[in-house]
C-alpha positions in Angstrom: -25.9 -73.9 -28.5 -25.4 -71.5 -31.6 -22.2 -69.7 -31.6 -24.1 -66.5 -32.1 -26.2 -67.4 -29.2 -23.0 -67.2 -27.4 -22.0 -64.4 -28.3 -24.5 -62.7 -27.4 -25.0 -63.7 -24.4 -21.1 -63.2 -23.3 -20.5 -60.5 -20.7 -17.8 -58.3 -19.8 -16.0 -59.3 -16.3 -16.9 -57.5 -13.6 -14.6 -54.3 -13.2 -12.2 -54.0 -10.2 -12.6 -50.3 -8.8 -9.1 -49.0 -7.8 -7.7 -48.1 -4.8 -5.2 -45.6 -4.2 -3.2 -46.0 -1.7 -1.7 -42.7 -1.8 -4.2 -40.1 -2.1 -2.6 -36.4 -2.7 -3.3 -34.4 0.0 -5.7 -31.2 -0.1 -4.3 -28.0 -0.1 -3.9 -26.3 3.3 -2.9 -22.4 3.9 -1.3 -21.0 7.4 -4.3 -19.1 7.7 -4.2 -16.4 10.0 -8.0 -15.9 10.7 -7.3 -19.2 12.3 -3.7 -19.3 13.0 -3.4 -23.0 11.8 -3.0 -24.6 8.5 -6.7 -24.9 6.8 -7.8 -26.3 4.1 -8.5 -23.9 0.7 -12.0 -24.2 -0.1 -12.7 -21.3 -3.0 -16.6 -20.2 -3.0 -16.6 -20.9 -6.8 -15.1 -23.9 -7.9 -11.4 -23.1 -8.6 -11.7 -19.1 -8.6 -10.2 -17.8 -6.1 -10.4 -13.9 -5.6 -7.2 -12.3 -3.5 -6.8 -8.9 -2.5 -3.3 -7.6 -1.7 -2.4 -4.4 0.4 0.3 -2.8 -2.3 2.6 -0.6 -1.0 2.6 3.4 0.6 4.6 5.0 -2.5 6.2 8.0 -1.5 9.9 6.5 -1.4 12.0 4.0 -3.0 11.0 0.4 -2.5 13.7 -1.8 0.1 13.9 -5.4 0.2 11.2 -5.4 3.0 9.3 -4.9 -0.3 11.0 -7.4 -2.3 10.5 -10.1 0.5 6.8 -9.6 0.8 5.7 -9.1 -3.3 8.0 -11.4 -4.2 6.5 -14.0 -1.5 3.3 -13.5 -2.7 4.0 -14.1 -6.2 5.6 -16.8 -5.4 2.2 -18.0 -3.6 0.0 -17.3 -6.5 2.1 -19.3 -9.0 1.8 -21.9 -7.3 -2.0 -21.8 -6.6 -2.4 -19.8 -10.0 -0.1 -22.6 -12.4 0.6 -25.7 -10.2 -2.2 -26.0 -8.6 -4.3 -24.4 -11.4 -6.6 -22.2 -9.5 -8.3 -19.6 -11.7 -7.5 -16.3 -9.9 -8.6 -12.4 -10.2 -5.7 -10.9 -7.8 -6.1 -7.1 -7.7 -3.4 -4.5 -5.5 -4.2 -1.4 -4.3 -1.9 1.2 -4.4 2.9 14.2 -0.2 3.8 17.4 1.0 7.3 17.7 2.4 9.4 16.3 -0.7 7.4 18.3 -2.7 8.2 21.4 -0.7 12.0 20.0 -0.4 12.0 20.1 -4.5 10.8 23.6 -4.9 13.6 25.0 -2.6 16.3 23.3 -4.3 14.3 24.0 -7.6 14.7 27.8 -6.9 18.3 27.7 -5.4 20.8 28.5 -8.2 23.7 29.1 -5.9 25.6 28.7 -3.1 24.8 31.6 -0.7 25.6 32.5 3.0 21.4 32.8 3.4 21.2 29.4 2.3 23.6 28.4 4.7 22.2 30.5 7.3 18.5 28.5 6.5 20.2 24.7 6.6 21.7 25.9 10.1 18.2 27.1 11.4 16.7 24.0 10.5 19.5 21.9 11.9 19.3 23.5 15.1 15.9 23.1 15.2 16.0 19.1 14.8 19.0 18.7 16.6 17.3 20.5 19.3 13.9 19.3 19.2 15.1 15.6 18.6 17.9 15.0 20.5 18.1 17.9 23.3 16.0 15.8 25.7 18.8 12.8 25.5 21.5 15.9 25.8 21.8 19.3 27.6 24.0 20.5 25.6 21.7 20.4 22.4 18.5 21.5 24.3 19.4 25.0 23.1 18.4 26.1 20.2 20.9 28.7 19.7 24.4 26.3 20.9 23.7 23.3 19.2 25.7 23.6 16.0 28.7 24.7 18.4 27.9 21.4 20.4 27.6 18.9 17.6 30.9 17.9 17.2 31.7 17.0 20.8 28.1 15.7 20.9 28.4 13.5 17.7 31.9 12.4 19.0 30.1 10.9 22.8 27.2 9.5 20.9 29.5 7.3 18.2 28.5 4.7 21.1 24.8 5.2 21.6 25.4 3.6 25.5 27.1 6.8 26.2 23.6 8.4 26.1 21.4 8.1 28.9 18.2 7.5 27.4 19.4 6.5 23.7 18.3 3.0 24.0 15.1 3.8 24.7 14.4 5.9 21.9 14.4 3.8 18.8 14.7 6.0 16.5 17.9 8.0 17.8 20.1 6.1 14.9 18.3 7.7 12.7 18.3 11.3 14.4 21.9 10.8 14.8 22.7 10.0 11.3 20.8 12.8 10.1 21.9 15.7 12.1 25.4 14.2 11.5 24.9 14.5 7.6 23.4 17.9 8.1 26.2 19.1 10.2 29.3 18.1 7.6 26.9 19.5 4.6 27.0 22.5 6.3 30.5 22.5 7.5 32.0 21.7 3.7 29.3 24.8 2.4 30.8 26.8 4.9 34.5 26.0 3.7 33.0 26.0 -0.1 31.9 29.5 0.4 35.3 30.5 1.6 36.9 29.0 -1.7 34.6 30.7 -3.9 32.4 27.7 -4.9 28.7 28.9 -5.2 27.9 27.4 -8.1 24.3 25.2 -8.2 26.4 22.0 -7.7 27.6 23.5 -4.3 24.2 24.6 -3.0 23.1 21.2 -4.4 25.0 19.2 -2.2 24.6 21.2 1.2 20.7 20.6 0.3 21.2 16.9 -0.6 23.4 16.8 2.6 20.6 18.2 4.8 17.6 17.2 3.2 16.3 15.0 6.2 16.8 18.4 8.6 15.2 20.8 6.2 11.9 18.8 5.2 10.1 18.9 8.9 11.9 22.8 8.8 10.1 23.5 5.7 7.2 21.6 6.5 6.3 23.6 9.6 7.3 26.9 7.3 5.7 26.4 4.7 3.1 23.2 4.5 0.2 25.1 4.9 0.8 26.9 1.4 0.7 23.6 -0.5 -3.1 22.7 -1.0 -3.4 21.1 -4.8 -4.2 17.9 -5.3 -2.0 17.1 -8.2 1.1 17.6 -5.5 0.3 14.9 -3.6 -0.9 12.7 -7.5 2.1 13.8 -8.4 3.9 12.5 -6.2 2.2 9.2 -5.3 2.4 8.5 -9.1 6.2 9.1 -9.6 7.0 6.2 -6.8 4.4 4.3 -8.2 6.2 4.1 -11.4 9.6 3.1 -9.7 7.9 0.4 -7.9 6.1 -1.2 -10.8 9.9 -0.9 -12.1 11.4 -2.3 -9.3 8.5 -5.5 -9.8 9.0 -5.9 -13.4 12.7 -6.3 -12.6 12.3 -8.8 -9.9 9.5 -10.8 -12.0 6.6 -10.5 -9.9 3.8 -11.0 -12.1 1.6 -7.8 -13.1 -1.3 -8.0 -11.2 -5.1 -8.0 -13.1 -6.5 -5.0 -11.4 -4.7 -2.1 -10.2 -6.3 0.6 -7.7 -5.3 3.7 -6.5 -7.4 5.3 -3.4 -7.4 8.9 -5.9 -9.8 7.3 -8.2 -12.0 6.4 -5.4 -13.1 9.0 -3.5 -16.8 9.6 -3.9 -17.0 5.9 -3.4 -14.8 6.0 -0.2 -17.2 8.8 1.2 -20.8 6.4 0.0 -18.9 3.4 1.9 -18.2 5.7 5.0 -22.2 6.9 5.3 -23.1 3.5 5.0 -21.6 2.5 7.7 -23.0 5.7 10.0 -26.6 3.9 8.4 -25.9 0.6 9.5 -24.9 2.2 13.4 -21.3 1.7 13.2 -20.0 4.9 12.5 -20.4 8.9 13.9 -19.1 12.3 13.2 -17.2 14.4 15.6 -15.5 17.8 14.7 -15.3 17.0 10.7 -14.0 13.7 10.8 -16.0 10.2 10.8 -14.7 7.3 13.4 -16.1 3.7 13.4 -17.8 2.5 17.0 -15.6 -0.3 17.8 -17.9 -0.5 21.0 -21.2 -0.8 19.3 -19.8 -3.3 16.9 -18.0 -5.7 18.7 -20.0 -8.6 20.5 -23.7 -7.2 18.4 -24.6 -9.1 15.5 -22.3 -12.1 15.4 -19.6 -9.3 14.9 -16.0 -9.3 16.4 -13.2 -6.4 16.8 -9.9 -7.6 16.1 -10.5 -11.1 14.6 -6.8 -11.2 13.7 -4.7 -10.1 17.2 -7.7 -9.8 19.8 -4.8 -8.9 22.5 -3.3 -6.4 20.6 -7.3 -4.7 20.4 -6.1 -2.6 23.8 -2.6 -1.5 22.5 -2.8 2.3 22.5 0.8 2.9 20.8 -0.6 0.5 17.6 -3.9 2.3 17.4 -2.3 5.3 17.5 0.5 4.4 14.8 -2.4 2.7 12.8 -4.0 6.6 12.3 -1.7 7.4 9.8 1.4 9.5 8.9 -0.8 12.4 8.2 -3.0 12.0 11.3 -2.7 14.1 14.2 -4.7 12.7 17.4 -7.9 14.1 16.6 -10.7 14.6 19.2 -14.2 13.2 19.5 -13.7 9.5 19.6 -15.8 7.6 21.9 -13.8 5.0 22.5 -9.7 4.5 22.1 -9.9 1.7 19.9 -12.1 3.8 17.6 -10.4 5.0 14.4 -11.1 7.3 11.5 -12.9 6.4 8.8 -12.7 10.1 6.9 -10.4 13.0 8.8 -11.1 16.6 8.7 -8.3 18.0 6.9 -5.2 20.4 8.2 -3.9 23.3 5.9 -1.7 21.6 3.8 -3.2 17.9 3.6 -5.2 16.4 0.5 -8.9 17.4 1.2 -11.6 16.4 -0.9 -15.8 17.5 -0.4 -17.5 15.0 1.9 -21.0 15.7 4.1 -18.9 16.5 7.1 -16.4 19.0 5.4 -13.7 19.1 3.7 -11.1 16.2 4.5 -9.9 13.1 3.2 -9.9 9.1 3.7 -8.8 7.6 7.0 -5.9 4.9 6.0 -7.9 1.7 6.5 -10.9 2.5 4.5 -9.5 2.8 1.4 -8.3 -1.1 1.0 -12.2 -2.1 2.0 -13.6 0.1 -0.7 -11.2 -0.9 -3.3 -11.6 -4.5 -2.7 -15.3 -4.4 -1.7 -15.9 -2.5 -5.2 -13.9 -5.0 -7.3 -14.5 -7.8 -5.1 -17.8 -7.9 -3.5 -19.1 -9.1 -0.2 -16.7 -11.4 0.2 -13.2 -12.6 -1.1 -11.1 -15.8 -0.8 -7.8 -14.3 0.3 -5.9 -11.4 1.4 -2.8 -10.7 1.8 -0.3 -8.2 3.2 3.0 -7.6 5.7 2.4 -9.2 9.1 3.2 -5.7 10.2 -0.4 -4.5 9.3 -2.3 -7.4 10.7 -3.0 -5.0 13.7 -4.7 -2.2 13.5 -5.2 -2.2 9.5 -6.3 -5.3 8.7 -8.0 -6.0 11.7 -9.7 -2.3 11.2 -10.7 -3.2 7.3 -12.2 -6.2 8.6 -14.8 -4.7 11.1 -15.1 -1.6 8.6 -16.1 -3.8 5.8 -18.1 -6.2 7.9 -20.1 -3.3 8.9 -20.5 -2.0 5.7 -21.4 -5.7 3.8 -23.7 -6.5 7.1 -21.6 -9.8 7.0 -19.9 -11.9 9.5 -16.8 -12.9 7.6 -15.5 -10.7 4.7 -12.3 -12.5 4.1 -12.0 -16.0 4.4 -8.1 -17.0 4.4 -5.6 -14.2 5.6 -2.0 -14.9 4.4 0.5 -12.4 6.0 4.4 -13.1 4.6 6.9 -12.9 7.6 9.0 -10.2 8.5 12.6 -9.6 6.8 15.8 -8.9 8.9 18.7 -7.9 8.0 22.1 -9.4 9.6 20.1 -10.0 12.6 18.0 -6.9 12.9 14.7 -5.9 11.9 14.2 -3.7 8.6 12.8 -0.3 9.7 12.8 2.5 7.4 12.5 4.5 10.2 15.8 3.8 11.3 16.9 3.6 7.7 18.8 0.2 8.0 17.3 -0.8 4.4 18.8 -1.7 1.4 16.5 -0.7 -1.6 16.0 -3.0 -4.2 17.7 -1.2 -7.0 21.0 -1.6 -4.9 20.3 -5.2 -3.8 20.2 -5.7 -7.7 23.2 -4.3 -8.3 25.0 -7.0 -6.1 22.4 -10.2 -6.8 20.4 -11.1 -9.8 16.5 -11.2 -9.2 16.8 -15.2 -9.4 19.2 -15.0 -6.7 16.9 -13.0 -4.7 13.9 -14.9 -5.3 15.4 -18.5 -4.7 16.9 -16.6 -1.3 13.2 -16.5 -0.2 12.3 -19.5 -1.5 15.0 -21.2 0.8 12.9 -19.7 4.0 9.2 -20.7 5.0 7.1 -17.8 3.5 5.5 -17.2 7.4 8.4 -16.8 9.2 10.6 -14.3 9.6 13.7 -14.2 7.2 17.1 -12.8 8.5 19.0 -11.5 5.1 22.5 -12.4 5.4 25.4 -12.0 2.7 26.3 -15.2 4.0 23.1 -17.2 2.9 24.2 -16.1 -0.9 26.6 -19.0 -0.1 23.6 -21.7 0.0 21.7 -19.7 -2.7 24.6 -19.7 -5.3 25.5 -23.1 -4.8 22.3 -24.4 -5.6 22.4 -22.1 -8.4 25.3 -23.6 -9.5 23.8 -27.5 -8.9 21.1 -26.3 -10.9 22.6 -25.2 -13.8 25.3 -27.5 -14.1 22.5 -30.2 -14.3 20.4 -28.5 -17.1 24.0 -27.5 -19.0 24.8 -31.0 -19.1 21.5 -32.7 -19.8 20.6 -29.9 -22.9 24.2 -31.8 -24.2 23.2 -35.0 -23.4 20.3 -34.4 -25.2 21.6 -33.3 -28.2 23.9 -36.2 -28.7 20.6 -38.6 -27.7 19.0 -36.7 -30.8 21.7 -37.6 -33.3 21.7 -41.8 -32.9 18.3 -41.9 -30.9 16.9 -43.9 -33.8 20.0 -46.6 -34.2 19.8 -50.0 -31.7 22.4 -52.8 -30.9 20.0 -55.2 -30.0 19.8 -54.3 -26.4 17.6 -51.7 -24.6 18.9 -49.6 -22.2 16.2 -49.2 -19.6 17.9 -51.1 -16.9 17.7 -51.1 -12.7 19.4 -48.3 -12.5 17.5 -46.4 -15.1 14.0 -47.7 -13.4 15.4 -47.0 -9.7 16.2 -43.1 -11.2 12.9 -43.0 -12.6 11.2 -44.7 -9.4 13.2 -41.3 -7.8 11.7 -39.1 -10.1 7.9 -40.4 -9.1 8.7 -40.2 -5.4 10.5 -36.7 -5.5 7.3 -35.3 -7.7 5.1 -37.0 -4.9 6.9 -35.5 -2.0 7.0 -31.9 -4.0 3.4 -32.2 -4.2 3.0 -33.0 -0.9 5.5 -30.1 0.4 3.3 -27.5 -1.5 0.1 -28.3 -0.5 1.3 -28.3 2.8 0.8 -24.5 3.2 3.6 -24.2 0.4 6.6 -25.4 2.0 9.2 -23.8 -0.6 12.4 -24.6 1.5 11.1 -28.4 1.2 10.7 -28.3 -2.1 14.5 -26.9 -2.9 16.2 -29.7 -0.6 13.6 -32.4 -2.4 14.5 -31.3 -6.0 18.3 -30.5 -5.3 18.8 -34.4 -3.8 16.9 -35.1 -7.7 19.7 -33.6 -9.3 22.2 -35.2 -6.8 21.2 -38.6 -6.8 21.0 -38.4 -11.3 24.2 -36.7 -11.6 25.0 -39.4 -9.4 23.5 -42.0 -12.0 25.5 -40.2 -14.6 28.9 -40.3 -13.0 28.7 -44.3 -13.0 26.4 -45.1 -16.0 28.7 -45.4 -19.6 25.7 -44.4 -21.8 23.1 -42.9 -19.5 19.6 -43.2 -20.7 18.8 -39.5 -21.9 15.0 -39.6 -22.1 15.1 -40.0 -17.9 17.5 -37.6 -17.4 15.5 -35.2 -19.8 12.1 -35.5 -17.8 13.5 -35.1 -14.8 15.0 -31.3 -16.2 11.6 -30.6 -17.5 10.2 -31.8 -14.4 12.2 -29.2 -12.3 11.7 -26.5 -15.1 8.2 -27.0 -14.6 8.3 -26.2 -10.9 10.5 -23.6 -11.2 8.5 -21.6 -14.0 
């Protein structure tokens, strides 16, 4: 036989498929459509679309805020540049404040009518508020005389019958308690001949929470431009984009505002009347939970089905701006437009003039960017009943579909030192002042150290755990940028002998396991807290390495800095 006959009959050994014996595992979400940890499956590929409820502007943004934006930037990071999901994420975005600015606005000085005014009005909330918890404040006319002695009693709410079951007396306390000195140092102010703006200033400032429900009832009916309320919406606005930018949360792709939407809100809103889910009663426009739920593969309250009966929610769920309005067939029924009262936004519609209930606006937003259907949404766990329940059915009624959303993420609630944050009882910390005592990366790996679903208690003392991985952190990537350095200026000179040794393999063995068990951790519904202790032990075990290695091997310790760099980014 030839050579060349050989040769060309030779063959290539057969090819021994691998097996690996550790597949990565798929990425699962807590999914609360489902309430369990299910695995992403995007309708296109690796496009995901998300939705995200933004925020009610109309006062300075808290670390409630911080907590949940912050959470879900964190979550789209990783999706967006771990995971390398291509996403389109888009976030959507009033009378008395404005009526509060033209007072002080028109008040030059201190006067005793002024005074006079502030004292009506505190009487009037003390009264109204607090007179039910307190004979002695029921009266109108004696309750400045009764503060004092009143204020004194209630120092310790459990000397109130009936304070602990009104949760917002903190907050009715503290108020009238600000009003009352404000009042008391313009009285002695007056006395001393100081009427100058600063001194009306600060009586106003003082009372401000007692006079804007005073000058509401006055006065709201007389405010009836739009721009007030545009106004308004976009000066908070602009303080929370602020408030992001200095926290790092990533801008989002599309911004809404429910303003700019109007004639589409009102197309959405006779759609659904078309499709059978909706009716007009006195002006306004409710959805049929009744003739919805259980009738063409629909379903009320996909979210918290037990919660569908709860009349306080559905009642909080109308809105700040929403009296109880008549004509709904059924309690669970809620507004999709509301005839407007004198001094409310109001805008043309078919059924008169009014404006957009408060769950409508998200579904035309996102159904208008979005579609028919969207991968995720997101939002505080607060809103998962009525509102996100309530866009649900809406926009399922609109689309004719039976599932608009498929994966509902809702970030956990924040505490702080043990109680829940409530602006109502104004227990918050904004986020400009929680900036002034920690830096955004302080904040940020604060969250990271809690599961993103749960709730997270805020506690000066957890800056202890925070700053000292901080500290572990930086130490680490101080001393290996040195390290480098020096590995730069003789990497190319050799003794003879390498230095890739057992313990330089067992470090980089580490390395391979830790970026395993990261991986792991995040696709396991994006277990942050996991991933912290999994990359601090990293840093622990090389600085370990270091401590007992005379010439460490650079390159290791390099990719294990870029590694964590990488995660962190």
């Amino acid at each position: 036989m030839s050579t060349s006959t050989a040769t060309a009959k030779a063959k290539q050994p057969a090819w021994i498929k691998p097996n690996n014996e550790r597949p990565p595992p798929v990425v699962q979400l807590l999914n609360s459509m489902t309430r369990t940890k299910t695995p992403l499956v995007p309708r296109a590929g690796k496009q995901l679309t998300w939705y995200n409820c933004g925020p009610t502007v109309y006062d300075v943004s808290h670390m409630g805020h911080a907590r949940l934006y912050v959470t879900i930037d964190v979550l789209r990071r990783v999706l967006e540049d771990y995971f390398k999901y291509d996403i389109l994420f888009i976030i959507l975005r009033a009378r008395q404040n404005y009526l509060f600015d033209q007072l002080k606005g028109r008040v030059d000085q201190l006067t005793t009518n002024l005074i006079v005014q502030v004292n009506t009005a505190f009487a009037i909330f003390a009264s109204s508020k607090l007179g039910k918890l307190d004979a002695s404040l029921a009266d109108e006319a004696g309750a400045f005389a009764a503060w004092e002695a009143f204020a004194k009693k209630a120092s310790v709410a459990s000397n109130v019958p009936g304070a602990a079951d009104e949760p917002k007396f903190p907050m009715y306390l503290s108020a009238a308690n600000a009003a009352y000195h404000a009042i008391r140092a313009a009285e002695a102010a007056l006395k001393a001949g100081q009427t100058d703006k600063a001194a009306a200033d600060q009586l106003l400032d003082g009372a401000r929470d007692v006079l804007t429900p005073w000058l509401d009832a006055e006065h709201g009916s007389e405010v009836t431009q739009p721009e007030i309320f545009r106004n308004l919406a976009a000066h908070w606005e602009g303080e929370f984009m602020k408030d992001m930018a200095a926290l790092n949360v990533r801008p989002c792709d599309v911004l809404t505002r429910v303003s700019e939407y109007v004639p589409e809100i009102v197309a959405y809103v006779e759609r659904i009347i078309a499709n059978g889910y909706g009716y007009e009663a006195d002006g306004s426009v409710y959805f049929d939970t009744r003739a919805f739920d259980g009738h063409d593969g629909h379903h009320y309250a996909k979210l918290e089905p037990w919660s569908a009966g709860s009349t306080a929610l559905i009642e909080e769920g109308e809105g700040s701006l929403g009296a109880k309005l008549g004509g709904k067939r059924n309690n669970a029924d809620f507004a999709l437009w509301k005839k407007s009262k004198p001094g409310e936004p109001a805008w043309d519609s078919p059924w008169g003039r009014g404006r957009p209930g408060w769950h409508i606006e998200c579904s035309v937003m996102a159904s208008e960017v979005l579609g028919s259907n969207m991968d995720i949404h997101s939002g505080g766990i607060d809103l998962a009943f009525p509102h996100h329940d309530n866009e649900l059915a809406q926009s399922e009624a609109y689309h004719k579909c039976a599932q608009w959303v498929n994966y509902f993420l809702h970030p956990g609630h924040l505490h702080i030192e043990g109680q829940k944050m409530s602006k109502s009882l104004k227990n918050f910390v904004s986020i400009q002042e929680a900036l002034q005592k920690y830096t955004a990366r302080q904040l940020r790996f604060y969250f990271l150290l809690q599961q993103w679903d749960g709730p997270l208690d805020f506690k000066e003392s957890g800056m202890e755990a925070v700053r000292s991985a901080e500290k572990t952190f930086g130490n680490f990537f101080s001393n290996v940028s040195a390290y480098v350095e020096e590995w730069r200026a003789v990497a190319l000179e050799s003794d003879g002998t390498h230095l890739y040794k057992a313990s330089e393999q067992e470090l980089m063995n580490l390395l391979l396991e830790k970026q395993m068990a990261v991986h792991n951790a995040l696709a396991d519904s994006i277990d942050t807290p996991t991933v912290i202790r999994e990359l601090l032990e990293l840093v622990n075990r090389a600085n370990v390495y270091v401590a007992g290695s005379s010439r460490p091997y650079v390159p290791v310790l390099e990719k294990i800095a870029r590694y964590i760099v990488s995660i962190f980014k």
